[in-house]
N, CA and C of each residue as an Amber inpcrd file, in Angstrom:
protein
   288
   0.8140000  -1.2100000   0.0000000   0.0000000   0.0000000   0.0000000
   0.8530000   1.2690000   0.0000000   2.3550000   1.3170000   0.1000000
   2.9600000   2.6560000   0.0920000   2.7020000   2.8740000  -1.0760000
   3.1340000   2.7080000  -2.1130000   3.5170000   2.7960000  -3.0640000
   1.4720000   3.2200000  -3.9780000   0.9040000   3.3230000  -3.3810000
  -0.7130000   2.9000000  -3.5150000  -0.8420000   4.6140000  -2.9570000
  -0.8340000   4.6830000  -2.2790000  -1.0320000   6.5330000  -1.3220000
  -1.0270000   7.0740000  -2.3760000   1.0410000   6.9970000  -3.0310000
   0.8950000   7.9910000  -3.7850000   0.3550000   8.2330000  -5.3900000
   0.2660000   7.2610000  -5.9040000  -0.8400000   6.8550000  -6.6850000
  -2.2370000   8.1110000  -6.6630000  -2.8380000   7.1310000  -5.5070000
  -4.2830000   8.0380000  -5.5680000  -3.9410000   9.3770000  -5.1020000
  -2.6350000   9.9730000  -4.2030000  -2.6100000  11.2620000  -4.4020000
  -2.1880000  12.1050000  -5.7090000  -1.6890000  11.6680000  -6.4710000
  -1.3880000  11.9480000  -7.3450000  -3.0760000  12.2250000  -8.4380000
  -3.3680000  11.7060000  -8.5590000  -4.8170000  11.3290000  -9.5250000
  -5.4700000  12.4990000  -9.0260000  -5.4880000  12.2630000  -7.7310000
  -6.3720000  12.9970000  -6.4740000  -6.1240000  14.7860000  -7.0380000
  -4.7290000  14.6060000  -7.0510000  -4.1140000  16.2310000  -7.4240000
  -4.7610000  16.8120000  -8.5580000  -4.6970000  15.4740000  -9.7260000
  -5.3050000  16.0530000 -10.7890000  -6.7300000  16.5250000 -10.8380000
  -7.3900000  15.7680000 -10.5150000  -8.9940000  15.9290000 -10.1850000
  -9.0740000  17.0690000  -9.2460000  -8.7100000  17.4560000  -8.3320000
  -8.5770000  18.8030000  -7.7410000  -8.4920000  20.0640000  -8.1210000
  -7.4810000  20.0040000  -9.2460000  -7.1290000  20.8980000  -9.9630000
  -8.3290000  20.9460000 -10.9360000  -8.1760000  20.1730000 -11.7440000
  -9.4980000  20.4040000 -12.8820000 -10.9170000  20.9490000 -12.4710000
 -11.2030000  20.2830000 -10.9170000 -12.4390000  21.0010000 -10.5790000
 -12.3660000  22.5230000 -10.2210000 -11.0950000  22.9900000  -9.5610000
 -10.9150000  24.2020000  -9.4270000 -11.4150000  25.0120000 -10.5620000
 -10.2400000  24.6520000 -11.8900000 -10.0470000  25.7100000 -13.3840000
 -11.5550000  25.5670000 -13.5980000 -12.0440000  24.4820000 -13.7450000
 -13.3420000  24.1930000 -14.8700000 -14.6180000  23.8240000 -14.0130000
 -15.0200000  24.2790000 -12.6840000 -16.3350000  23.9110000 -12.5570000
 -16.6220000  25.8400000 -12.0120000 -17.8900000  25.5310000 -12.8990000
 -18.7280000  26.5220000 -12.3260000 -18.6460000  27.6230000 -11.0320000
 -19.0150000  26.1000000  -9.9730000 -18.7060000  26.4830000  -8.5130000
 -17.6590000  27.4960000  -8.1480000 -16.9190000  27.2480000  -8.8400000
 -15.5540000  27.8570000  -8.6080000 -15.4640000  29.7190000  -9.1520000
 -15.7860000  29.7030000  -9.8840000 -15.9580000  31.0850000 -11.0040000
 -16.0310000  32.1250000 -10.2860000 -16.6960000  32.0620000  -9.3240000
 -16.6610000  34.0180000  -8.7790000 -15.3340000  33.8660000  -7.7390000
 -14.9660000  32.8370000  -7.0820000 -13.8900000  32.3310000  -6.0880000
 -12.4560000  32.8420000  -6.9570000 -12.7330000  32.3340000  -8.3900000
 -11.7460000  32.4400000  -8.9690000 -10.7820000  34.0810000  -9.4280000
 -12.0910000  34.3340000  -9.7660000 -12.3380000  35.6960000  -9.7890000
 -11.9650000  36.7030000  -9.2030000 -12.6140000  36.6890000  -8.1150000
 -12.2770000  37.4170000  -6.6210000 -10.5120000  37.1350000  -6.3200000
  -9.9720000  36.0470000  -6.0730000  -8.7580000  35.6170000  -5.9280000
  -7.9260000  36.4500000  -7.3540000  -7.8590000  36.1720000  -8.3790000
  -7.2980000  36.4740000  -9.4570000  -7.0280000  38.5110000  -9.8300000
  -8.6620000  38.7760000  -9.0000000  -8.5540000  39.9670000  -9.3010000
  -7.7670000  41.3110000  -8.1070000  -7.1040000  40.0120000  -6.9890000
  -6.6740000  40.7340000  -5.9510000  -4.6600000  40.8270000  -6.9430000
  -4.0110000  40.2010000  -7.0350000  -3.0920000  40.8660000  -7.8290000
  -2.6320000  39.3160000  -9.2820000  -1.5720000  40.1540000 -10.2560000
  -1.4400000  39.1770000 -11.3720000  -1.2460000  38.0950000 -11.1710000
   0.1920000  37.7050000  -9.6570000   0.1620000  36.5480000  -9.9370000
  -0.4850000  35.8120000  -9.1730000  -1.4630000  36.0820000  -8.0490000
  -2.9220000  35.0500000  -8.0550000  -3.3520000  34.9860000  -9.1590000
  -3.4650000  35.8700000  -9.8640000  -4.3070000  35.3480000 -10.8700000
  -3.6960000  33.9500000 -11.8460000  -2.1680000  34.2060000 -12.2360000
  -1.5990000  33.7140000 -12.8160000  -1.8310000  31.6890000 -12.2620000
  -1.6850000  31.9850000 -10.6460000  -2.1300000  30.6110000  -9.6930000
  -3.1190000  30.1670000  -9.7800000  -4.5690000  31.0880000 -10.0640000
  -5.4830000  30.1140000  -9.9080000  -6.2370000  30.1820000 -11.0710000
  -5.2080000  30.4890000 -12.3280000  -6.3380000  29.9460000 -13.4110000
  -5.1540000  29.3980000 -14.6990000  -3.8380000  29.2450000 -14.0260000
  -2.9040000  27.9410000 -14.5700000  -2.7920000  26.7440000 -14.1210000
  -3.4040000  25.7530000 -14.8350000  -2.8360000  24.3180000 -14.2210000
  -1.8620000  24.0460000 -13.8470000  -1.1380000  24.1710000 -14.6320000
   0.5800000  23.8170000 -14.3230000   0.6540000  24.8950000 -12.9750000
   0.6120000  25.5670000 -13.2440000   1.3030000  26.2040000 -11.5090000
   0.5360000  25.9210000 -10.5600000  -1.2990000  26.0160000 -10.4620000
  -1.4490000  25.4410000  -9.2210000  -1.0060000  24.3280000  -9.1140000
  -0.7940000  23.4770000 -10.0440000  -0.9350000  21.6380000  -9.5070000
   0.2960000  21.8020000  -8.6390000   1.5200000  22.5410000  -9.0220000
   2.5820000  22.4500000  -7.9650000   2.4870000  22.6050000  -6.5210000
   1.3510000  23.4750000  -6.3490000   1.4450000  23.8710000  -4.8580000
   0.2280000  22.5690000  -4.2910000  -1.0970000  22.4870000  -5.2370000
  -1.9050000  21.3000000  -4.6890000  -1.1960000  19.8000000  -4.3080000
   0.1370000  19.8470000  -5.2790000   0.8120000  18.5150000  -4.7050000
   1.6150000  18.5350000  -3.9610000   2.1180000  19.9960000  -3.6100000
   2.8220000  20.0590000  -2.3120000   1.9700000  19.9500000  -1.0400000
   0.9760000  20.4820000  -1.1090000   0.2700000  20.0340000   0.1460000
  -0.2560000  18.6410000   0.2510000  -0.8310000  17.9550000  -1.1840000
  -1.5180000  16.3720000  -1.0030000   0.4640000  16.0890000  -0.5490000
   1.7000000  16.2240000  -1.0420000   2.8510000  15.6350000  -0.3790000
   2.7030000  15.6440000   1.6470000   2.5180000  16.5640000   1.7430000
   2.1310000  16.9360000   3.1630000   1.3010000  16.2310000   4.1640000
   0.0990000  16.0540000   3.0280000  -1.2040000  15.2470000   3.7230000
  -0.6080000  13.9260000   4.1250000   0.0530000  13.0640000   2.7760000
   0.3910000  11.7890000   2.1250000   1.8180000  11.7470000   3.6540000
   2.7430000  12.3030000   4.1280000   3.4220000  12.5700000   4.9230000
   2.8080000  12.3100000   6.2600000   2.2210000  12.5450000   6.6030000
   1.1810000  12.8000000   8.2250000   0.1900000  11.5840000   8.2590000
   0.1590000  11.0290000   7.0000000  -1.2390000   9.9820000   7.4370000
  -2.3030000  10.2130000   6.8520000  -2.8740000  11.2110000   6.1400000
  -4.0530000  11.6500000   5.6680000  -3.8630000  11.4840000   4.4110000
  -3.9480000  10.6440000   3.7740000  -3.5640000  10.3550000   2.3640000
  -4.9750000   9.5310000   1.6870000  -5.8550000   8.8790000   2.7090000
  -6.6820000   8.8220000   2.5140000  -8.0060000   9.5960000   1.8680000
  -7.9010000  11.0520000   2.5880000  -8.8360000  11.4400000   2.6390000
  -8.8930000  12.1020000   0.7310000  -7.9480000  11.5790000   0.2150000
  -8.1840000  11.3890000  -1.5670000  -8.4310000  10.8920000  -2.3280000
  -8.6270000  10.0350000  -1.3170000  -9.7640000   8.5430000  -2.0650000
 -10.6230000   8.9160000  -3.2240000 -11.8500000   9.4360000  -2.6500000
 -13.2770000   9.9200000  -2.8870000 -12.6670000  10.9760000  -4.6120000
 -11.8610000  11.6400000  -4.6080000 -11.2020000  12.4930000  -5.3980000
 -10.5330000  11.6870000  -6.8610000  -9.6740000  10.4320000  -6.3620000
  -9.1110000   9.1870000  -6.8120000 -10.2840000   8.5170000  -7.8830000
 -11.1800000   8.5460000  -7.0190000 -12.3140000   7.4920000  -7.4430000
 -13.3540000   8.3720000  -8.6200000 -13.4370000   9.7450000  -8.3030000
 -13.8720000  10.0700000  -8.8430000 -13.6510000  10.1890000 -10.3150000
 -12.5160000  10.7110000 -10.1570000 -11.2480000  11.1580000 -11.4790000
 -11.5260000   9.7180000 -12.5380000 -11.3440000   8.6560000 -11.4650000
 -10.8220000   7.4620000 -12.2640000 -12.0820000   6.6860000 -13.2400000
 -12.9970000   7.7910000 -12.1700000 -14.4840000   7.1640000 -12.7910000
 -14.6260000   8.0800000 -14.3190000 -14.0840000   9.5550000 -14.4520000
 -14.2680000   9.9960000 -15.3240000 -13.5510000   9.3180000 -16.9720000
 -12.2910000   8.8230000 -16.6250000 -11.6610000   8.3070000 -17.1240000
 -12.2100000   7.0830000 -18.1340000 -12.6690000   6.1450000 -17.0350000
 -13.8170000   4.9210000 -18.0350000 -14.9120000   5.2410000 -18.7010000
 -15.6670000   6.2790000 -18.3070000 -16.4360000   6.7770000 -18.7480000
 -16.1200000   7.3370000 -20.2490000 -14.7050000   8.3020000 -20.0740000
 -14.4430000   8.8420000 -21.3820000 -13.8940000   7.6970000 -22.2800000
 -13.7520000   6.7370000 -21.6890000 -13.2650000   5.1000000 -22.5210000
 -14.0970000   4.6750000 -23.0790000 -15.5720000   4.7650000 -22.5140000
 -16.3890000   4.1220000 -22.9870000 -16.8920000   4.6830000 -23.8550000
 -17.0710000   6.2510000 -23.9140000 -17.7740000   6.3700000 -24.8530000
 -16.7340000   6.5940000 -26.4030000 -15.7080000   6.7420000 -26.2240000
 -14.6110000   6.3420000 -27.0140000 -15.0210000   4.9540000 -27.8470000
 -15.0860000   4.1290000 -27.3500000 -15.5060000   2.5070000 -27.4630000
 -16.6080000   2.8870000 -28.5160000 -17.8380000   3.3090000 -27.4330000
 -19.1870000   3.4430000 -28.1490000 -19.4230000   4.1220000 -29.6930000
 -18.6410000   5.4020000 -29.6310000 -18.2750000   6.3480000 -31.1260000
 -17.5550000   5.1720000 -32.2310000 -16.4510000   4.6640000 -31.7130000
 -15.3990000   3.8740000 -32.5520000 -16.5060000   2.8890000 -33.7060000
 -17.4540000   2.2190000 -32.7840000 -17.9770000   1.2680000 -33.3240000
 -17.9980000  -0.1890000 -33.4230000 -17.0820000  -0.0920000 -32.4750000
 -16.1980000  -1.5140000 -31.9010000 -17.5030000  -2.3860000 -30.8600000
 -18.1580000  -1.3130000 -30.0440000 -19.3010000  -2.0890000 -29.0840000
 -20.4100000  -1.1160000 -29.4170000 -21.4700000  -1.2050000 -29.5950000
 -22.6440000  -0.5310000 -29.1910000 -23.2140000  -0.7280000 -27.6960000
């Protein structure tokens, strides 16, 4: 299972991030943050640079024991993933 933590923190990071840039929820948060100076802004509406600091802290979590609590994040991500497989599959013509 070590080797398993960082795995789902990792995934975990990604799915974190993506919900940040691209959900809705996020938009006036983003906003507000971005419009206090450039380089917030630059942080919270680049992937590449937040993911650095979101995986410095999931490093942190993953450090202390709480590595768990990215499960739910893990699972989610991973669910998006088959999903975009499947319907990949489904378009191709390979399965209906």
């Amino acid at each position: 299972m070590s080797n398993m933590k960082y795995i789902i923190a990792i995934i975990a990071v990604e799915a974190l991030v993506e919900i940040w840039l691209e959900s809705a929820l996020f938009d006036k948060l983003r906003i507000y943050i971005g419009g206090k100076h450039w380089l917030l802004e630059e942080l919270v509406t680049c992937g590449w640079c937040l993911s650095v600091w979101v995986a410095g802290v999931a490093f942190v979590f993953v450090c202390i024991g709480l590595w768990w609590l990215f499960i739910p994040f893990a699972v989610h991500r991973a669910s998006n993933y088959l999903h975009d497989i499947d319907g990949l599959v489904k378009r191709s013509g390979w399965r209906k």
